[in-house]
C-alpha positions in Angstrom: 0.0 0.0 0.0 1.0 3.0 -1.4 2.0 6.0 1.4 1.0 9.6 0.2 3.3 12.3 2.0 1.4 15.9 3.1 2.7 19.3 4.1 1.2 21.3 6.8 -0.3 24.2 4.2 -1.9 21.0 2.4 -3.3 20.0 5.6 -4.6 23.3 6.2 -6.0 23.6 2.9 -7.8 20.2 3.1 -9.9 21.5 6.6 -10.4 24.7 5.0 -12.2 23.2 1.8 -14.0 20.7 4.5 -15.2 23.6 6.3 -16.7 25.5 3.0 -18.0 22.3 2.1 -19.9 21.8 5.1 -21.2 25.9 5.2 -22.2 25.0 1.7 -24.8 21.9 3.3 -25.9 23.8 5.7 -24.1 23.2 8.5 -23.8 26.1 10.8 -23.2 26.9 14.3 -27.3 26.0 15.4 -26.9 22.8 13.6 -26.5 19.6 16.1 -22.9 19.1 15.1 -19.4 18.5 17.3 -17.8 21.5 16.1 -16.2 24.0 18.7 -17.9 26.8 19.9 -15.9 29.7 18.7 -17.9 29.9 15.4 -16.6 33.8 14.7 -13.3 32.7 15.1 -10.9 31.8 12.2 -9.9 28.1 12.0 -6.0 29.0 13.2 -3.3 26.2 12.9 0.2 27.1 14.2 3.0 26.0 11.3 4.3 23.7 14.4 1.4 22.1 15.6 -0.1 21.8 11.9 2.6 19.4 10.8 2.2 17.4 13.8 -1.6 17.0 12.9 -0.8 16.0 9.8 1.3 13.2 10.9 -1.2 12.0 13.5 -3.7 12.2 10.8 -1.8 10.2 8.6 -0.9 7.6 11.5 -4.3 7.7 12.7 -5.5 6.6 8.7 -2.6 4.3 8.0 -3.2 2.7 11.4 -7.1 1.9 10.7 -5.6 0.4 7.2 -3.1 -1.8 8.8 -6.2 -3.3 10.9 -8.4 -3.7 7.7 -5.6 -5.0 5.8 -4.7 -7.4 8.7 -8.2 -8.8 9.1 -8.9 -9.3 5.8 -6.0 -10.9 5.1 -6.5 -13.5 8.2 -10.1 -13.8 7.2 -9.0 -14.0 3.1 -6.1 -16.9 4.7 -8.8 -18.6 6.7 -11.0 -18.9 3.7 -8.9 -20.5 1.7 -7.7 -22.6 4.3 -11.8 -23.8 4.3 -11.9 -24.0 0.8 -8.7 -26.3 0.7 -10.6 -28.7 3.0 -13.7 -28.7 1.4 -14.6 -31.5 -1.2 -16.6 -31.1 -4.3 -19.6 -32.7 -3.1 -19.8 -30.2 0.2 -17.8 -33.0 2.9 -15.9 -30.8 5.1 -12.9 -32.5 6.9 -11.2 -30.8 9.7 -7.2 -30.8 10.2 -7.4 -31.5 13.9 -8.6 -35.2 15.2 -11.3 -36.1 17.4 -11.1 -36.9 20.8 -12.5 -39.9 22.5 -12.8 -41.0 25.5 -13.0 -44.7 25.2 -12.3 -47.2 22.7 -14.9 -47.2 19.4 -17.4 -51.1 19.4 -16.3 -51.2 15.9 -12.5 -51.7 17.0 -13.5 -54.6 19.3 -12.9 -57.8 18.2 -15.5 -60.4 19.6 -14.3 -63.8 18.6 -10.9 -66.0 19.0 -9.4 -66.8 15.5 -8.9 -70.1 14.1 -10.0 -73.2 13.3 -14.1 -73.2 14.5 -15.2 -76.2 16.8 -16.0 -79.2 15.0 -13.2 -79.1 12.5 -10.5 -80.8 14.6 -7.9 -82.9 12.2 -5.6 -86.0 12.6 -4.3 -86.2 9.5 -3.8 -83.7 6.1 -6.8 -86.1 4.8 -9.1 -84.9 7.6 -8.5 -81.3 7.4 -9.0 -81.6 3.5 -12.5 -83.4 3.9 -13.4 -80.5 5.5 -13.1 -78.4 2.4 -14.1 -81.1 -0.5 -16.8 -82.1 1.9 -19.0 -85.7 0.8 -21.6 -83.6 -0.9 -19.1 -82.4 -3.7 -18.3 -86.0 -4.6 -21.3 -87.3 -4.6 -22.5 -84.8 -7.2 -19.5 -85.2 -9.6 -19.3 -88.6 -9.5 -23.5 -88.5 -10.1 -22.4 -86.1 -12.8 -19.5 -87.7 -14.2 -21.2 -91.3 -14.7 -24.1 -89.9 -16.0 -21.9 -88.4 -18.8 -19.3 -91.6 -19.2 -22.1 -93.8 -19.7 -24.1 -91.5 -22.1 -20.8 -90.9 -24.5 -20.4 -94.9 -24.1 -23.8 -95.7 -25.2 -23.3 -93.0 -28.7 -20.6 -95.6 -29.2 -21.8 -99.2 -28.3 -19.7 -99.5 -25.4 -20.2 -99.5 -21.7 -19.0 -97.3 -19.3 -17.3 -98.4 -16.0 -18.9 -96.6 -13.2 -16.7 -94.5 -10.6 -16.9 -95.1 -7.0 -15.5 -92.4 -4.2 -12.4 -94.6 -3.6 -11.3 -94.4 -7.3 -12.2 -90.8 -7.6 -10.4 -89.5 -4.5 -7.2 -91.4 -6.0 -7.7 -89.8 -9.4 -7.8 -86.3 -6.7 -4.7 -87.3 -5.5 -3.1 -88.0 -8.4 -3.3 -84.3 -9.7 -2.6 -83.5 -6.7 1.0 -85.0 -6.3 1.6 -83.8 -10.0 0.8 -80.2 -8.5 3.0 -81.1 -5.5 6.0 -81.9 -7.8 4.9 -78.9 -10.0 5.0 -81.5 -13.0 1.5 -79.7 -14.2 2.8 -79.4 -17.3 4.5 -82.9 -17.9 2.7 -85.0 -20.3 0.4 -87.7 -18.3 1.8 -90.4 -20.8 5.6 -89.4 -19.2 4.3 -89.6 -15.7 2.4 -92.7 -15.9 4.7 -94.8 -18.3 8.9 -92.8 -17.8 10.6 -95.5 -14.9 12.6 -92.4 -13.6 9.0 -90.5 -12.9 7.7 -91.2 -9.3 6.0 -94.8 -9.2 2.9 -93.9 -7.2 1.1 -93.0 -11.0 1.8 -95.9 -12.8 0.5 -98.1 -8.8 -2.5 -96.2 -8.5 -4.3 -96.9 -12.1 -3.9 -97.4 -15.7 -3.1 -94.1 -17.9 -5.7 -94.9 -19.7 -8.6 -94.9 -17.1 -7.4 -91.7 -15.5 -7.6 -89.7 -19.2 -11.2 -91.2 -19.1 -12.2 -89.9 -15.8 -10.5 -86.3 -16.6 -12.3 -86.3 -19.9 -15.7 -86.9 -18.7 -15.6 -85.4 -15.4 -18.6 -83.0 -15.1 -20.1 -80.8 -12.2 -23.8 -80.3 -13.5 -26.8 -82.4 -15.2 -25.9 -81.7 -18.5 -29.8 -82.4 -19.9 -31.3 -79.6 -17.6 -28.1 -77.1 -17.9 -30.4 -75.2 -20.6 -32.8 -74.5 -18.5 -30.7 -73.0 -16.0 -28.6 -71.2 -18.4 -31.6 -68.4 -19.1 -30.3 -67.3 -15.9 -26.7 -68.0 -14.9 -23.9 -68.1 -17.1 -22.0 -69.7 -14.8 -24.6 -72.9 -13.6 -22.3 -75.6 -15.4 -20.0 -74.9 -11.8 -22.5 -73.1 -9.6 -23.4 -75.8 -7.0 -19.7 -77.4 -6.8 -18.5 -73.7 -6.2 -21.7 -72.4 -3.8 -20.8 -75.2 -1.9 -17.0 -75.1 -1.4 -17.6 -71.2 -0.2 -20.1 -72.4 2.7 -17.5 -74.8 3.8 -15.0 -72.1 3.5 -16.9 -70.1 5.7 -18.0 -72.3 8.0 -14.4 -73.9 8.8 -12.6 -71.1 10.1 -12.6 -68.3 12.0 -10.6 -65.2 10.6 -8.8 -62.6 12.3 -9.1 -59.3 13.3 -8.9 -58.1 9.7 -9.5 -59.4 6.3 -8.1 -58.2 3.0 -10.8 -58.0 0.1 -8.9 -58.3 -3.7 -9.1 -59.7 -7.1 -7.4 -63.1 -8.5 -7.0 -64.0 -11.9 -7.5 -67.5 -13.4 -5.4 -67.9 -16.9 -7.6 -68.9 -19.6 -7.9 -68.3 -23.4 -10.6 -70.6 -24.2 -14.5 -70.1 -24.8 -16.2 -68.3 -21.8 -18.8 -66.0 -21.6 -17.4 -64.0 -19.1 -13.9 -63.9 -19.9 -12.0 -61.6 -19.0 -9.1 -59.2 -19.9 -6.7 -57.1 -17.7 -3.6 -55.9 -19.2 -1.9 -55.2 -15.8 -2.5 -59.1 -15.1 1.2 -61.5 -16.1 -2.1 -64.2 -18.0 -3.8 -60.9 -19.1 -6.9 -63.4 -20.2 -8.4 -65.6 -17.6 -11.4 -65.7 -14.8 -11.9 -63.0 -12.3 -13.1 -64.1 -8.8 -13.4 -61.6 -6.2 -11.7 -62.9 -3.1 -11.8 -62.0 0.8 -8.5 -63.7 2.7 -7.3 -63.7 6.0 -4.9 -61.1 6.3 -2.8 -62.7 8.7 -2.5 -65.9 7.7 -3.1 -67.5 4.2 -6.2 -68.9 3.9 -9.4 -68.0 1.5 -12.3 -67.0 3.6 -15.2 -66.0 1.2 -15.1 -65.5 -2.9 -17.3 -65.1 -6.1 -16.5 -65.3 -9.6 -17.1 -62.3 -11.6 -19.4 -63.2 -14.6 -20.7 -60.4 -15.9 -24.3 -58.9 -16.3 -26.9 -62.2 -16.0 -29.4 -62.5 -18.5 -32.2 -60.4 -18.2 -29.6 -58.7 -15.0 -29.7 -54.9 -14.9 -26.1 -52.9 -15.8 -24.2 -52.8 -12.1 -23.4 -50.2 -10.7 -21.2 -49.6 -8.2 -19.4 -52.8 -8.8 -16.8 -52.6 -5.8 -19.3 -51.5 -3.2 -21.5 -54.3 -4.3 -18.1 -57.2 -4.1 -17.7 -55.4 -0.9 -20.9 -55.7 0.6 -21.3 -59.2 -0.8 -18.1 -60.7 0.8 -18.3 -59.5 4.0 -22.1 -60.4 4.6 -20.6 -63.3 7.2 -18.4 -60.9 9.3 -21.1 -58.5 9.7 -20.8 -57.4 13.5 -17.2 -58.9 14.7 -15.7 -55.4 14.7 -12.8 -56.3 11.7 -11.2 -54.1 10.0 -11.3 -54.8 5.6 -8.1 -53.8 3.5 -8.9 -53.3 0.0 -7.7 -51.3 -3.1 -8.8 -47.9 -4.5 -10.9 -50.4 -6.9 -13.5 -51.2 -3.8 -12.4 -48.0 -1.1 -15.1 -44.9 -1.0 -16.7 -42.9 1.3 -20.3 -44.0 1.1 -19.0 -47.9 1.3 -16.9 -46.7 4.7 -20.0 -45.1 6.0 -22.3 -48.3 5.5 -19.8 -50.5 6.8 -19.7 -48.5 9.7 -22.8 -49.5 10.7 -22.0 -53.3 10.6 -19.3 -52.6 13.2 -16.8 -52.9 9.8 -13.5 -50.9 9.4 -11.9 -50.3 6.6 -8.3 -49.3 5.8 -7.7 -48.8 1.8 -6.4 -46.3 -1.1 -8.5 -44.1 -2.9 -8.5 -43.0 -6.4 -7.8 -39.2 -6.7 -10.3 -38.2 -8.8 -12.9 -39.1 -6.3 -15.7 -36.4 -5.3 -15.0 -36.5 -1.8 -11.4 -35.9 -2.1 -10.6 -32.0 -1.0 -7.8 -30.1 -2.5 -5.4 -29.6 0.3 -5.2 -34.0 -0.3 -4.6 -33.7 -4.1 -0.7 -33.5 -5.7 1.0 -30.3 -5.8 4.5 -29.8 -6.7 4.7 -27.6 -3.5 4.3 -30.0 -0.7 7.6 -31.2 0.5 8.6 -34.9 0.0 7.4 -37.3 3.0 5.1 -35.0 3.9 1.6 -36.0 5.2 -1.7 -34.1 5.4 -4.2 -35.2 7.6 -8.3 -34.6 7.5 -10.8 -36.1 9.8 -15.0 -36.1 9.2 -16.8 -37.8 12.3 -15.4 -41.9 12.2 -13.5 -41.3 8.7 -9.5 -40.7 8.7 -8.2 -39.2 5.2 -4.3 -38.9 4.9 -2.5 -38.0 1.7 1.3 -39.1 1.8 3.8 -37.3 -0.5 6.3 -40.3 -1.6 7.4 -38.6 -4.8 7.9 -34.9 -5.9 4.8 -34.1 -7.2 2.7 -37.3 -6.4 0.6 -38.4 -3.4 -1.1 -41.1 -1.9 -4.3 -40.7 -0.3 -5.6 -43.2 1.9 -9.5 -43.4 3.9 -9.5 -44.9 7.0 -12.5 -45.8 9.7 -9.8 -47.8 12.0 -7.4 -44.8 12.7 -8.5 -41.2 14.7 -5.0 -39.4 15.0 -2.2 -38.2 13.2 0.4 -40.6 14.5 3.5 -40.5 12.1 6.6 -42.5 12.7 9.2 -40.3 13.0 11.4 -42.8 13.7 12.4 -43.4 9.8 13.2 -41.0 7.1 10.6 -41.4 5.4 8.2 -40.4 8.0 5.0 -42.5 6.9 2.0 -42.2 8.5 0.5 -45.3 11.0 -2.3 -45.6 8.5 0.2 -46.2 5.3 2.0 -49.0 7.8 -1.1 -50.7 8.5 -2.0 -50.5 5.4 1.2 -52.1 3.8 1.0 -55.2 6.5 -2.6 -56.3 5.8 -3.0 -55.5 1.4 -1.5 -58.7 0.7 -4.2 -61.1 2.1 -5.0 -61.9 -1.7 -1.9 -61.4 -3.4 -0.3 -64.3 -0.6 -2.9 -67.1 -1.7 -2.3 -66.5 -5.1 1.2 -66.4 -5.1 1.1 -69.8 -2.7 -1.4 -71.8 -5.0 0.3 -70.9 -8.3 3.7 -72.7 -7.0 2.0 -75.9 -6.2 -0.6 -76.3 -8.6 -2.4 -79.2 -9.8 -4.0 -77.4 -12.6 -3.8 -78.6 -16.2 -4.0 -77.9 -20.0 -7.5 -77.7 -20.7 -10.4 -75.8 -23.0 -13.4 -76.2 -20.5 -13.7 -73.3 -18.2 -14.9 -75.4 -15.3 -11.9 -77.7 -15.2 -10.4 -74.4 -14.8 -12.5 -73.4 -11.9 -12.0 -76.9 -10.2 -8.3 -76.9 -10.2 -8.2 -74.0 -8.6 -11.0 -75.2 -6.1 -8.8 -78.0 -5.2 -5.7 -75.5 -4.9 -7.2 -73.4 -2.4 -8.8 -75.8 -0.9 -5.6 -77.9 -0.4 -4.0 -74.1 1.2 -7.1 -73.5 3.2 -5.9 -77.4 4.7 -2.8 -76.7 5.1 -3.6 -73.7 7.2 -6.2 -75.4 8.9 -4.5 -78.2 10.2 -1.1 -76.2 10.9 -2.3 -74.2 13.2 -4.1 -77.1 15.3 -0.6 -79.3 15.3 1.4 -75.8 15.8 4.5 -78.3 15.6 4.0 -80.1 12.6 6.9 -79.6 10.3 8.6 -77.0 12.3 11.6 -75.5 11.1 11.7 -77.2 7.5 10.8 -74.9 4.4 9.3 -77.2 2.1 6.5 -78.2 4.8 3.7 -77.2 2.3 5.4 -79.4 -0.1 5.9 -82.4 2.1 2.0 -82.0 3.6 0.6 -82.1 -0.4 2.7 -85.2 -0.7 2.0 -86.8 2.4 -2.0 -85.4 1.6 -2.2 -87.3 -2.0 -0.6 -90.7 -0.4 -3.6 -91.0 2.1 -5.9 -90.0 -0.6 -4.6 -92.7 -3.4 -3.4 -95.7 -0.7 -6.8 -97.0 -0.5 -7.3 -97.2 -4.5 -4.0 -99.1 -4.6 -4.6 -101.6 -2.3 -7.7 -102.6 -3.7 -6.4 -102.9 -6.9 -3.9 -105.1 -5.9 -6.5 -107.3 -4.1 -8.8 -107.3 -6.3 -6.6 -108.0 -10.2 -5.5 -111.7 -9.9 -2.6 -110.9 -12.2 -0.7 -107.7 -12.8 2.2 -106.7 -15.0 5.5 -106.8 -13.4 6.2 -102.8 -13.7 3.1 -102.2 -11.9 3.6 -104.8 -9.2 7.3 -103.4 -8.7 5.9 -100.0 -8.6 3.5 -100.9 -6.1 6.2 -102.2 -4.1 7.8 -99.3 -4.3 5.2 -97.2 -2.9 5.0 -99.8 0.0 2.5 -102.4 -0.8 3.4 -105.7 -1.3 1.3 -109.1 -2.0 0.3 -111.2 0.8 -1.2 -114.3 -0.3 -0.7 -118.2 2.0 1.4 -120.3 0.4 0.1 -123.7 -0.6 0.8 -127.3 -1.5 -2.0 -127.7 -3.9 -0.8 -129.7 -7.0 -0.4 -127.9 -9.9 -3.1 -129.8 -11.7 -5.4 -128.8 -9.6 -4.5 -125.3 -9.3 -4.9 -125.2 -13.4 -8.3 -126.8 -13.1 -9.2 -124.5 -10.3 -9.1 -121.5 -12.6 -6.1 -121.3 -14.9 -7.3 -122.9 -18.0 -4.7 -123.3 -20.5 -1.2 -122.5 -21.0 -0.5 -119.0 -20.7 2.7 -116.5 -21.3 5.4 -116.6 -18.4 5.1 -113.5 -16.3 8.9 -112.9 -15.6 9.9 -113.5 -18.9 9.5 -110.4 -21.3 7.1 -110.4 -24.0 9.2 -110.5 -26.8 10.3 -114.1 -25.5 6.6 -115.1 -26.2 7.7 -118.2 -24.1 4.8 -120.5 -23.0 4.2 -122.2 -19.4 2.2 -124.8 -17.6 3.6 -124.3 -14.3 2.0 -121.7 -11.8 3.4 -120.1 -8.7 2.0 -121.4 -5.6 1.4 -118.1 -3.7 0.3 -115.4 -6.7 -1.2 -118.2 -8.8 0.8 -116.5 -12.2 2.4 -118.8 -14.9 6.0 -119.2 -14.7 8.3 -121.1 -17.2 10.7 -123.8 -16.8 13.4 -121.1 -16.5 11.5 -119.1 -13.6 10.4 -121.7 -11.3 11.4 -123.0 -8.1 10.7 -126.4 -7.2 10.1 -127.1 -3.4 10.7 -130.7 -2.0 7.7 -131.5 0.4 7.8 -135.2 2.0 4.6 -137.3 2.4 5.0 -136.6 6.2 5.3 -132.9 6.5 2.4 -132.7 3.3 -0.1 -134.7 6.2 
């Protein structure tokens, strides 16, 4: 502001015109005015005292400026500062914190984690039953014979019908090949290579297991039509609906969750395929997950398949995962982690009244975002700003010149930093960074032992995965009942898979074994490989009458190879196979020790 300098004969001059100005209103000496009483007098200034009024005048003036200029500057400063914290759609959120006086009910955790009552385990075999419960077999093997013996009849053949001990083997078969991560060896160089483990080749022909995978189903495939008119996903919907309520029954999570999508390679024919560039498979099946986020194990999920027919356009398709998911924690007082994909106000505020927390990124060009959070080149590096609205914490972190983070949390009410580092991040970020990777852990821990294989049918897809998470969910399961099984050794997921597709394919084996009179050599040394041998009474029967009892007529030596073609009469005495001249063992029994 400009300062204008005066004389005293200006001054004078100035009062002088004032007082003509006000004789020329009519303002005179009966008027009701403050002026002095000497009104015949001549306004006299001395040249001392006049340039001393002029200063106070001017002080006086500059003075009342400095005031004005003052307030409206702090009032101008505080304006903005309201503005800056202000959010497009009116949400005003206030740089100081709220107090409280006691803890918030939707911080309070109101169950004990773990494994729920009811699903104690023994063995891996137990805790996986749990998972790929009785009612899931039962329908694919309904589903899968029904099929067999329908693509056997368009050919005039019959179709040998599956039971559950056959089927769990053919589970633990895939598996051990997900175990050994040999999902993408052939199934002709696992069943028939010597070098490749011998439990295969034990367990059942190569031929009946390609059967079984081809024609393994999940749904009635003569009423799938009907159901189709209104899910496009009803060739896996009951297999799937009824994993999840074992899933959710099973266990109980901890305090808080993590809510995040998982990506399914596949390039085949789907209907609700899709595609996401930032994905390593870029094509595949979304399914919507919610995981533990202290420990690995899949709590709730749903596969994303679109609009249904006849299904309005969603909107609002993270709130609506959200919501979704987290309909069985409503209540516990847990706290969800999630992206900037699910993360906005309104969904913070209805979570709220579940007794839900949420801690997650948002996008920045969300409505509720005010300026003072956005990216500006003028905020120093590791700097945080903090705004608080009722239960709702919004922090935006600077990590880069020019860039911010902005996170919304319901869990956090203060502006704790951690000063302790350089970086200076705020509690919220922290939290944050220990509980996103709920999701990303499962995924990462079912894609290194997977049992999946090469396939065009988008529900094989779905049940490979099923049985990979299932198999995690197991392992977590049962690990944290037997807190020291396989302490201290890295590969104890490994060895638990393993030790999981033995029990599942020991039963099949035996029975095999019991039940085929005569088996080819490689099999019955594979067998004994894996630990089952042939225990049959020896006997002194002649070997007339063991011929007549069953053998018929001459048959091809079973020790000698088959290019020999060499023919034999004799037959062991314990396994009842035909053995030639060169092969067999003659045992000296006198007529004494015979009675």
């Amino acid at each position: 502001m400009a300062v204008r300098r005066f004389t005293a004969e200006m001054v004078v001059e100035m009062l002088q015109k004032g007082l003509d100005q006000e004789d020329e209103d009519g303002i005179g000496p009966d008027s009701e005015s403050e002026i002095s009483d000497d009104d015949d007098d001549p306004v006299y200034v001395p040249q001392g005292q006049a340039g001393v009024m002029g200063v106070s005048l001017l002080n006086e003036e500059d003075s009342s400026d400095d005031k004005e200029g003052s307030s409206d500057e702090s009032s101008e400063e505080e304006i903005q500062t309201q503005s800056n914290r202000l959010s497009k759609n009116g949400s005003y959120w206030n740089e100081n914190p709220p107090t409280h006086s006691r803890i918030r009910s939707h911080n309070i955790l109101r169950s004990c984690p773990g494994p729920t009552p009811g699903s104690a385990a023994v063995s891996p075999k137990d805790a996986w039953d749990k998972f790929i419960s009785d009612n899931i077999i039962e329908e694919v093997l309904r589903c899968t014979n029904l099929e067999g013996r329908r693509a056997a009849a368009a050919k005039g053949k019959e179709w040998k019908s599956i039971d559950k001990e056959e089927f769990l083997a053919f589970i633990g078969l895939t598996l051990l090949a997900g175990g050994d991560k040999s999902w993408d060896v052939a199934l002709r160089e696992l069943f028939l290579d010597p070098l490749q483990n011998p439990i295969y080749k034990a367990t059942m022909g190569l031929r009946r297991y390609e059967n079984i995978r081809r024609f393994i189903r999940f749904d009635d495939r003569r009423t799938r039509a009907l159901r189709l008119e209104t899910d496009h996903m009803t060739a896996f919907r009951y297999v799937w609906e009824c994993f999840l309520d074992n899933c959710r029954r099973r266990f109980i999570p901890s305090d808080c969750v993590t809510i995040d999508e998982q990506l399914v390679p596949f390039r085949g024919r789907c209907r609700f395929l899709q595609y996401m560039p930032s994905k390593p498979a870029k094509y595949g099946l979304k399914i919507f997950w919610m995981c533990d986020a202290r420990v690995p194990y899949a709590i709730d999920g749903t596969v994303y398949t679109g609009r249904q027919p006849g299904e309005e356009i969603k909107k609002k398709l993270g709130e609506t995962v959200v919501q979704q998911l987290c309909s069985g924690i409503r209540g516990t007082g847990r706290n969800i982690t999630m992206d900037n994909f699910f993360t906005s106000v309104p969904l913070a505020e209805k979570l709220l009244e579940k007794d839900l927390t949420i801690v997650g990124t948002l996008r920045q060009n969300k409505a509720d975002i005010p300026p003072v959070m956005k990216p500006s080149k003028l905020r120093e590096i590791y700097s945080s700003e903090f705004g608080f609205r009722g239960n709702m914490t919004m922090v935006s972190y600077v990590q880069k010149k020019g860039k911010s983070v902005i996170l919304l949390s319901t869990m956090h009410d203060d502006k704790a930093v951690d000063e302790s580092n350089q970086k200076k991040k705020p509690d919220v970020i922290q939290f944050y960074n220990k509980t996103k990777g709920g999701v990303d852990t499962m995924d990462q821990m079912v894609s290194t032992y997977t049992c999946k294989r090469r396939t065009r049918r988008w529900p094989m897809v779905l049940w490979y995965n099923m049985l990979d998470v299932a198999t995690l969910n197991a392992y977590t399961s049962f690990t944290s009942q037997h807190q020291g099984y396989m302490s201290g050794i890295s590969n104890a997921r490994h060895l638990f898979i393993k030790e999981l597709g033995q029990e599942l394919v020991m039963p099949h084996m035996k029975r095999r074994m019991e039940s085929t009179p005569v088996l080819q050599k490689s099999i019955l040394e594979a067998m004994g490989r894996c630990g089952i041998k042939k225990q049959n009474q020896g006997t002194t029967q002649p070997q007339e009458d063991i011929r007549q009892a069953g053998q018929g007529k001459r048959k091809r030596c079973a020790i000698c190879t088959t290019s020999k073609d060499r023919k034999a009469s004799s037959w062991c005495s314990q396994c009842t196979r035909p053995v030639c001249k060169e092969h067999r063992h003659v045992v000296v029994i006198c007529e004494g020790c015979k009675n």
